[in-house]
C-alpha positions as CSV (number, residue, x, y, z in Angstrom):
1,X,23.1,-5.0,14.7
2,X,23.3,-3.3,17.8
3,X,20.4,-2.4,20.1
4,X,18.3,0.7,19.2
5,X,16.2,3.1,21.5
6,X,13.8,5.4,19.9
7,X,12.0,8.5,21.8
8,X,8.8,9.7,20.7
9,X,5.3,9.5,21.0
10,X,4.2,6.1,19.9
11,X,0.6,5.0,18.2
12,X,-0.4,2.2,16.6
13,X,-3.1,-1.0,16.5
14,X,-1.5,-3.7,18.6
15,X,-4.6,-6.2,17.3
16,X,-7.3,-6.5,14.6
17,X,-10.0,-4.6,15.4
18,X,-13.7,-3.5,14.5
19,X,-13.6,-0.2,16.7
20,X,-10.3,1.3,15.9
21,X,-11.8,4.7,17.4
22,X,-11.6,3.2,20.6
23,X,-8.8,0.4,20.2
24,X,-5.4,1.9,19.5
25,X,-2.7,1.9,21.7
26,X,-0.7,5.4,22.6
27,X,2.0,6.0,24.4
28,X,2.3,10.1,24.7
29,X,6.6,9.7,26.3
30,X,7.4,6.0,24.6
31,X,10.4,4.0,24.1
32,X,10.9,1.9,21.2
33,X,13.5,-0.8,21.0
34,X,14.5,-2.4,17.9
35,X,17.7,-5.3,17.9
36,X,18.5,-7.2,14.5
37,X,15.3,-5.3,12.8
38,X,13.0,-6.5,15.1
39,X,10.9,-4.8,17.1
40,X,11.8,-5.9,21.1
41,X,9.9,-3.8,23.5
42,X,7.7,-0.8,23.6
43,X,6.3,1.2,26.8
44,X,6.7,4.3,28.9
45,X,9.9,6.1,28.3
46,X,10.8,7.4,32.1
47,X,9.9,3.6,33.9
48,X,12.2,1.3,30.8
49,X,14.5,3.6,29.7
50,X,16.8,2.4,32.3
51,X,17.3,-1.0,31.5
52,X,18.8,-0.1,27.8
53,X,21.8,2.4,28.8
54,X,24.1,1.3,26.7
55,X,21.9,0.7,23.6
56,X,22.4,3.8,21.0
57,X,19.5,6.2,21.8
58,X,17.2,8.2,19.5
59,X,15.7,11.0,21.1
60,X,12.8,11.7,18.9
61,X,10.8,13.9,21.2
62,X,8.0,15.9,20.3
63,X,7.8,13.0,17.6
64,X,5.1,10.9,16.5
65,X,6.2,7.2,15.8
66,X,3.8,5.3,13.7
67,X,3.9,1.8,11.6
68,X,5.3,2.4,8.3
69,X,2.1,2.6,5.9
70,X,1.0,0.3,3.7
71,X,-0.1,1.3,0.5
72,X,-2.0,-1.9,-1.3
73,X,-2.6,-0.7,-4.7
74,X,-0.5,1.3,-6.7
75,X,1.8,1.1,-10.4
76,X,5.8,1.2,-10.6
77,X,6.1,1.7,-14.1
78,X,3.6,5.2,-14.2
79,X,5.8,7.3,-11.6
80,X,7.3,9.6,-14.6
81,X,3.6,10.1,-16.0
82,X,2.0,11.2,-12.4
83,X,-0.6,14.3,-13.1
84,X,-0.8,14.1,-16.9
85,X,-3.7,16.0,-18.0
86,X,-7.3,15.0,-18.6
87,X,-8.7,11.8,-19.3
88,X,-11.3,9.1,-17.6
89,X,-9.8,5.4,-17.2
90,X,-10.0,4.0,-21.0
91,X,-8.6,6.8,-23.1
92,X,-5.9,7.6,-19.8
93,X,-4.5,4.2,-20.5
94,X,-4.2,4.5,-24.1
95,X,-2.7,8.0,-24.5
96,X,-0.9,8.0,-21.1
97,X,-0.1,4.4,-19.2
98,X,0.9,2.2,-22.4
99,X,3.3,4.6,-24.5
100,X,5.3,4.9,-20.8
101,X,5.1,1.5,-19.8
102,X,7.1,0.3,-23.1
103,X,10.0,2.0,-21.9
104,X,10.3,-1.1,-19.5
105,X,11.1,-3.7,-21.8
106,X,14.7,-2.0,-20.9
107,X,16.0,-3.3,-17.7
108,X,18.6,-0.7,-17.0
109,X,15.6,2.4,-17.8
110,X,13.1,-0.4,-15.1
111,X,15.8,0.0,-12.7
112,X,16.6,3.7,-12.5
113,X,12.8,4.3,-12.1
114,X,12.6,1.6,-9.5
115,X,15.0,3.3,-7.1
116,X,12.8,6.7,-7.7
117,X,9.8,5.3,-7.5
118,X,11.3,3.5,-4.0
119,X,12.9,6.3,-2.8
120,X,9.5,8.5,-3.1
121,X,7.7,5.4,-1.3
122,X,10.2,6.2,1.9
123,X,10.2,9.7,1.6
124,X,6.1,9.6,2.7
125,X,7.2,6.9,5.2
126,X,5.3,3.8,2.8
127,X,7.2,0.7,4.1
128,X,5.5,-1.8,1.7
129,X,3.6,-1.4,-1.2
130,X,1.5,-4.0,-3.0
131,X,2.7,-3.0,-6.6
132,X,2.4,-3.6,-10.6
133,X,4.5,-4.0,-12.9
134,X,4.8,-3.9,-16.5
135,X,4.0,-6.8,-18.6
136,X,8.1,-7.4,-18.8
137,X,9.6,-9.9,-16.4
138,X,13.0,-7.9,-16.4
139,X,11.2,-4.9,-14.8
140,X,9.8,-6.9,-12.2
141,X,13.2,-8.5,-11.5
142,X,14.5,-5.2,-11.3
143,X,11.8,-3.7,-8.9
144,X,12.6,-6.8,-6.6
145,X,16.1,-6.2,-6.7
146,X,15.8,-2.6,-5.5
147,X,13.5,-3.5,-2.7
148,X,15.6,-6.6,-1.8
149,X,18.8,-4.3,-1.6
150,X,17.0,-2.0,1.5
151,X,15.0,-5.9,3.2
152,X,12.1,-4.2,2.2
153,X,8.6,-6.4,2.3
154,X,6.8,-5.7,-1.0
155,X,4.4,-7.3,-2.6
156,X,4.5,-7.3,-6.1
157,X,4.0,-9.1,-10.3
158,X,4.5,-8.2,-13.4
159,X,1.5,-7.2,-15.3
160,X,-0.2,-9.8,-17.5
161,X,-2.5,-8.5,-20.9
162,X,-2.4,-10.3,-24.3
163,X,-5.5,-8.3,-26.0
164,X,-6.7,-4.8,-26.6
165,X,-3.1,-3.1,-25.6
166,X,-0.4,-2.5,-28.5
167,X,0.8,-5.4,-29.7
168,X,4.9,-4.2,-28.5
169,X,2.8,-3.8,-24.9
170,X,1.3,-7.9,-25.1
171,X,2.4,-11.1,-23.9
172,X,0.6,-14.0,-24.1
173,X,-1.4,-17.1,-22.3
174,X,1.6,-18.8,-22.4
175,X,4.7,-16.4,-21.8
176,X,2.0,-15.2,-19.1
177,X,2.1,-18.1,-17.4
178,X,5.9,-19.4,-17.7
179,X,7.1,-15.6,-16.7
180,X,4.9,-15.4,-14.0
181,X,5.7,-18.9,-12.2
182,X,9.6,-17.7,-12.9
183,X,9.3,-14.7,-10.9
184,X,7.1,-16.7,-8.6
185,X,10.1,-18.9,-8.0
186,X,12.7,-16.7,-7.8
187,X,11.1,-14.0,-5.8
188,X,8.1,-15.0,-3.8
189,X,9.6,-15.5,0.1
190,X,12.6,-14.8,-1.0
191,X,13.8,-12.8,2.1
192,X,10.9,-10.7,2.8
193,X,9.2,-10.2,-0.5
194,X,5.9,-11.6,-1.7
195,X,4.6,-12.0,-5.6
196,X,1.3,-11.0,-6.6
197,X,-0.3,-12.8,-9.5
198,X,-1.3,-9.8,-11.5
199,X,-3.7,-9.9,-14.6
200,X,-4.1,-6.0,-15.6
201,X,-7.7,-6.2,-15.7
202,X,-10.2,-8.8,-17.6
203,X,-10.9,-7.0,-20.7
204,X,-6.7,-7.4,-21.1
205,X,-6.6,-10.8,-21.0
206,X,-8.1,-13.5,-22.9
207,X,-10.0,-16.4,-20.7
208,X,-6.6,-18.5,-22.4
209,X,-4.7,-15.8,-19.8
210,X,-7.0,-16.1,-17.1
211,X,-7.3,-19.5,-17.4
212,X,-3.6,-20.0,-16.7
213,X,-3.0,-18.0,-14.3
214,X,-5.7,-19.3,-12.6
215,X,-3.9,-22.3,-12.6
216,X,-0.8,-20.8,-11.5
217,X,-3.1,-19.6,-8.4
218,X,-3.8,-23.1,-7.6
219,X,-0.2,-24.5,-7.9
220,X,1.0,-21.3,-5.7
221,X,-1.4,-21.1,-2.9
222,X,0.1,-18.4,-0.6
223,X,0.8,-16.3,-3.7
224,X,-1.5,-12.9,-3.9
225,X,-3.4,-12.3,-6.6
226,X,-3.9,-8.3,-7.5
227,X,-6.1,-6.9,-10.4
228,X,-8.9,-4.2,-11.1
229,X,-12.4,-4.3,-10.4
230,X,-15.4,-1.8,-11.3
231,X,-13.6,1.1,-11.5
232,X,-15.5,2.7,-14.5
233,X,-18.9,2.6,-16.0
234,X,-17.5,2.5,-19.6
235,X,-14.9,-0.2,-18.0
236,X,-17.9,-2.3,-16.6
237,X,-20.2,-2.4,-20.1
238,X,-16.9,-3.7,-21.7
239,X,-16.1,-6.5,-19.5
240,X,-20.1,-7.3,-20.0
241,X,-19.7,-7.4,-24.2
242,X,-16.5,-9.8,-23.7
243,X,-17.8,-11.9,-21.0
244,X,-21.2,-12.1,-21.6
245,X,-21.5,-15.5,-20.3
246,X,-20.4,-14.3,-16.8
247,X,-22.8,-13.3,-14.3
248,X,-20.6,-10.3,-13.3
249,X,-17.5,-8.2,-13.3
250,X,-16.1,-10.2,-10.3
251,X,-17.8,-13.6,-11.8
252,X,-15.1,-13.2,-14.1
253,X,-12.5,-13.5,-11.8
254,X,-14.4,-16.1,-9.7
255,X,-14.7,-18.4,-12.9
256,X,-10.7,-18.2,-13.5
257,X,-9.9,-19.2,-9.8
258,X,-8.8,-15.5,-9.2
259,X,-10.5,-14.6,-6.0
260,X,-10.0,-15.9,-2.7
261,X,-8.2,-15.0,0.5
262,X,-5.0,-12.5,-0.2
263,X,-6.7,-11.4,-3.5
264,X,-6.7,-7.3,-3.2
265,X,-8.9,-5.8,-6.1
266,X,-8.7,-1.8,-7.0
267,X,-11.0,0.4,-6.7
268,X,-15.0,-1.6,-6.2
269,X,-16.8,1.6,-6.9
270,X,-19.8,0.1,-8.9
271,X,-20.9,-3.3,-7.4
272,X,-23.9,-5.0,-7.3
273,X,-24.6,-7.2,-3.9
274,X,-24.5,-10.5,-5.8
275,X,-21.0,-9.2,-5.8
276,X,-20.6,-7.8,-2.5
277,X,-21.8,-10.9,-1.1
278,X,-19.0,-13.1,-2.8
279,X,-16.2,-10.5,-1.7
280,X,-17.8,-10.9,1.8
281,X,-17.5,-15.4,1.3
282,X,-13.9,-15.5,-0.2
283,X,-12.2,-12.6,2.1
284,X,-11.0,-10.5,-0.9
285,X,-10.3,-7.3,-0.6
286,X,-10.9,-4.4,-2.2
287,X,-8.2,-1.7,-2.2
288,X,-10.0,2.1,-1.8
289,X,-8.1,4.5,-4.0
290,X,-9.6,7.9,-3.6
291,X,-7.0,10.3,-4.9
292,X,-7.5,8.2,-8.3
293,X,-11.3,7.9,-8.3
294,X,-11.5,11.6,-8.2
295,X,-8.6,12.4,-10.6
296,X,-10.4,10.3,-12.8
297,X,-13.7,10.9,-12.6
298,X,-14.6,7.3,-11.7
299,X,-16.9,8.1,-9.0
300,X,-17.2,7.8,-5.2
301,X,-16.5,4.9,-3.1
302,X,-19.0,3.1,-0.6
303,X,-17.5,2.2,2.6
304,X,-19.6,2.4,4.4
305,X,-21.7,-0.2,2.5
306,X,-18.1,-2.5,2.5
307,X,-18.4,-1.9,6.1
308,X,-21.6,-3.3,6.4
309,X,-21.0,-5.8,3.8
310,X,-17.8,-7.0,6.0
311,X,-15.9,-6.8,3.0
312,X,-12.0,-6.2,3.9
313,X,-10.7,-2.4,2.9
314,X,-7.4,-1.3,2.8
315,X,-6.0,2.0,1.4
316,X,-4.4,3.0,-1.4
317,X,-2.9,5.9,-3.9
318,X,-3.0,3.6,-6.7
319,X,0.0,5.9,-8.6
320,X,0.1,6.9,-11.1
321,X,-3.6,7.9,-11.7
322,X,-3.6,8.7,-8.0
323,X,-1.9,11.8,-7.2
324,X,0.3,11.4,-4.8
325,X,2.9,8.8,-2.8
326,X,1.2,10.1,0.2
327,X,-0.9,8.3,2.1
328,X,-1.8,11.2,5.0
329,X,-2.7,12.7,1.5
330,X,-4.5,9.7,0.7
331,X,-6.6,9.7,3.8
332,X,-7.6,13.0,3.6
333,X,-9.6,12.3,0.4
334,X,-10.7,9.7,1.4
335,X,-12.3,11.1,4.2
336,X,-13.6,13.8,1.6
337,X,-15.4,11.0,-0.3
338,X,-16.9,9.5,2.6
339,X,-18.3,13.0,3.1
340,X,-20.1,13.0,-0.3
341,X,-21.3,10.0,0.7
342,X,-23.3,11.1,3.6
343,X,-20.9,9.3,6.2
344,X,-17.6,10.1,7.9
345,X,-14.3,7.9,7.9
346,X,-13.1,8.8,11.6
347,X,-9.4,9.7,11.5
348,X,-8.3,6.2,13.5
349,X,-10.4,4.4,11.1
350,X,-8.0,6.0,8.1
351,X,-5.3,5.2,9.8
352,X,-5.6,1.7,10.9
353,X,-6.7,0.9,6.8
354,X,-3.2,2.3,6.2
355,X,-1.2,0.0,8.9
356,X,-3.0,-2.8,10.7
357,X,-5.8,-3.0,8.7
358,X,-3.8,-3.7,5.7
359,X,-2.2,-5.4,7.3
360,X,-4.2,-8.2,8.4
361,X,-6.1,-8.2,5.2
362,X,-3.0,-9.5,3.5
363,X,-2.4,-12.1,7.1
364,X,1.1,-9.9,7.5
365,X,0.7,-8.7,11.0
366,X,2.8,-10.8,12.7
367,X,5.4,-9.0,10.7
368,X,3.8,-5.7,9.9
369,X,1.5,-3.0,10.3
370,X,2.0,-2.5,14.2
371,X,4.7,-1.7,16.7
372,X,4.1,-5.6,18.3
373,X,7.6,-7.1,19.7
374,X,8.7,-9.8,17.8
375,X,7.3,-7.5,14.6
376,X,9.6,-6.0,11.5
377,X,10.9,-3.3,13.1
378,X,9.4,-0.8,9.8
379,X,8.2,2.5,10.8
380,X,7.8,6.1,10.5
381,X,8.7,9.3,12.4
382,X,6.7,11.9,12.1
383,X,7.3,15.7,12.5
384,X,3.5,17.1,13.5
385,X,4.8,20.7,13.7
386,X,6.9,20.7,10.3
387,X,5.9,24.0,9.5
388,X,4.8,27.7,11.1
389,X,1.2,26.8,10.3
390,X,1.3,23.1,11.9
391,X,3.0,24.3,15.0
392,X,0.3,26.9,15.6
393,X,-2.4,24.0,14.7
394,X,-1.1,21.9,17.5
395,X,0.1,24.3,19.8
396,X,-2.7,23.5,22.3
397,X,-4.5,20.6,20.3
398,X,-2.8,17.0,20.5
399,X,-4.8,14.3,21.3
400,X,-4.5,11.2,19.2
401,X,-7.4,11.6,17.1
402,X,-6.4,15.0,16.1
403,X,-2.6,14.9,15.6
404,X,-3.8,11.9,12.7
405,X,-6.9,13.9,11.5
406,X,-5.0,17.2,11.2
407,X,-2.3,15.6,9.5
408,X,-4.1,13.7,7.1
409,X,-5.7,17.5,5.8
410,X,-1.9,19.7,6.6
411,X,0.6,17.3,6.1
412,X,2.8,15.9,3.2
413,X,6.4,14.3,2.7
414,X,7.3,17.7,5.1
415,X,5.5,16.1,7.8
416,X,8.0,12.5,7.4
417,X,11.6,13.1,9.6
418,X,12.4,10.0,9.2
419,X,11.7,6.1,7.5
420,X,12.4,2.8,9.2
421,X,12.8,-0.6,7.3
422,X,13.7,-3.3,9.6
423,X,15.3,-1.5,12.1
424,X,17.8,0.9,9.2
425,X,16.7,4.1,8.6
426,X,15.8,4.7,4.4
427,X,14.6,8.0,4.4
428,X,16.2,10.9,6.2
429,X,14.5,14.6,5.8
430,X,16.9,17.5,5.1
431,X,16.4,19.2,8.3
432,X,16.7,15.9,10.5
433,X,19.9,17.0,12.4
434,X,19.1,14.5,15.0
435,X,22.0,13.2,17.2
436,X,23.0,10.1,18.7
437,X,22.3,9.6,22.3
438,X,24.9,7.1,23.9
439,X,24.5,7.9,27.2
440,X,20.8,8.1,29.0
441,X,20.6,9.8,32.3
């Protein structure tokens, strides 16, 4: 692949950080170079651009360039049933998520919904996802297969529950087991794709389940582990009556050899500190999904107590209870909750829990999550002034802090020009006439 040069305004985390307020990196005139879907240079457009006249030229001005978001919890299979009507978690799974999921035992139906729900992840510039399944392999293979087809990094397992689902909907301890270290083996590093080790949530799965694939997390020790936590009051009684020896909702987990580094639970809204405080000693993270908290009624989530816990966050839609592939979306209601709360999620905050932050939860940002050389070369362009209303709202208004906070609250899949995924564009909006540059003066 050819060398590529990218004009725009550039922003991004080039390190972990505490204080992303104060430590991002921007770059109002930047040049970005990518060559073989790496990222080789960034810096000043007017003082670099000189030494790359012959690479093919993108003249993104008036752009925004940002890492391609990372969305860390969300649910392939439930993209057809996004805003159905009216329930809280227990009765939205029964009349909504399981009738739709069985339509996945049908590879061909798993693989036309794959490239939708894909293309929709590009479309709101999401360059990985850390995803469920359904509980057949074949979907899983097929989700793989689409992302492998665009060298996309995601993350992802097929769902595991073998109680207290329809029967046509259950494996078992076993099949659990021997699917999961199949898909393990065929998939996990496989290019750049990752597996994630995914019970559905404890009341699904016997302590046979857990028990096996908590050996499965000791066999595979780079393998991610993904499942629900303390989403719902109703939810958290339940895993009480069926684990009544456990100390906890995470204890549960804990017992099975489920938590540890790289292990990304949904949602944490109801916790107690006994919990907290193990989060805080294995590195787990819990994923914050506010569009589906809300939707659901589930209730609001702490962070600033995960903050002061130092208990890794990342950001999430969690589709298809959350509402949207978005995750400007996302980070607006998110910074609503936080409100409720009695504290405020500054705007660089929101968006290093979509990029770096992620990123370095899941120990991937060597390869993602930033604009680093030597990175995947996945990112977005973003339009800030996509509309009459947004081009007023910035006419005189553009400092970092307020081009992300603005757009978190205005913005949508209008606002994304274009999608990146090592160094080849996937997502192109209608309006994006943008030429070819080949020669720089």
């Amino acid at each position: 692949m050819s060398i590529q040069t990218y004009r725009a305004s550039l922003l991004h985390f080039a390190a972990p950080t505490q204080s992303p307020k104060e430590d991002y990196v921007y770059i109002a005139d930047g040049l970005l170079v990518t060559r073989n879907g790496k990222i080789e240079f960034i810096g000043e457009y007017k003082d670099n651009i000189h030494q790359y006249l012959d690479a093919k030229h993108h003249d993104y001005s008036g752009k925004l360039i940002l890492p391609g978001f990372i969305d860390s919890h969300l649910h392939f299979p439930q993209t057809e049933m996004l805003a159905s009507f009216g329930e809280q978690l227990l009765d939205w799974l029964t009349d909504y998520t399981f009738p739709v999921e069985r339509k996945f035992e049908n590879k061909e139906y798993a693989s036309r919904i794959a490239k939708v729900f894909l293309k929709q992840l590009y479309r709101h510039g999401t360059t990985t996802g850390m995803v469920y399944s359904s509980v057949h392999k074949q979907a899983a293979d097929a989700l793989f297969e689409e992302a492998q087809n665009n060298e996309m990094l995601l993350i992802a397992g097929k769902v595991c529950m073998d109680r207290h689902c329809p029967d046509w909907l259950q494996d078992t301890a076993a099949s659990a087991q021997q699917d999961t270290a199949q898909l393990i083996e065929t998939w996990h590093n496989n290019g750049r794709l990752k597996y994630a080790i995914t019970p559905r949530f404890a009341p699904t799965s016997t302590p046979e389940q857990l028990h096996a694939l908590g050996e499965l997390a000791q066999q595979y020790p780079d393998v991610y582990i993904q499942t629900h936590l303390s989403e719902n009051h109703n939810e958290i009684a339940w895993v009480k009556e069926l684990f009544p020896e456990r100390k906890n909702y995470l204890d549960v987990y804990d017992h099975y050899n489920l938590l540890r580094k790289g292990a990304v639970f949904g949602h944490g809204i109801h916790l107690e500190q006994s919990e907290w405080q193990r989060l805080r000693e294995t590195e787990a993270a819990i994923a914050f999904c506010p569009t589906s908290n809300l939707f659901l009624g589930s209730g609001l989530f702490d962070l600033a107590k995960a903050q002061q816990e130092n208990v890794p966050v990342t950001l999430a839609t969690d589709v298809g209870g959350g509402t949207s592939f978005s995750m400007l979306k996302t980070m607006s209601e998110a910074y609503k909750i936080c409100q409720l709360k009695g504290n405020q999620i500054d705007p660089m905050q929101g968006l290093y829990l979509m990029t770096q932050g992620s990123a370095v939860t899941l120990d991937l940002d060597d390869k993602i999550g930033n604009l680093n050389p030597g990175t995947d070369a996945d990112f977005v362009v973003l339009d800030p002034e996509f509309d009459e209303l947004t081009a007023l709202r910035f006419e005189h208004h553009r400092t970092p802090q307020d081009l992300i906070f603005a757009l978190s609250m205005l913005a949508d899949d209008r606002a994304v020009f274009a999608t990146y995924i090592a160094g080849k564009p996937v997502y192109q909006a209608q309006n994006n006439t943008q030429e070819e540059v080949h020669n720089v003066a």
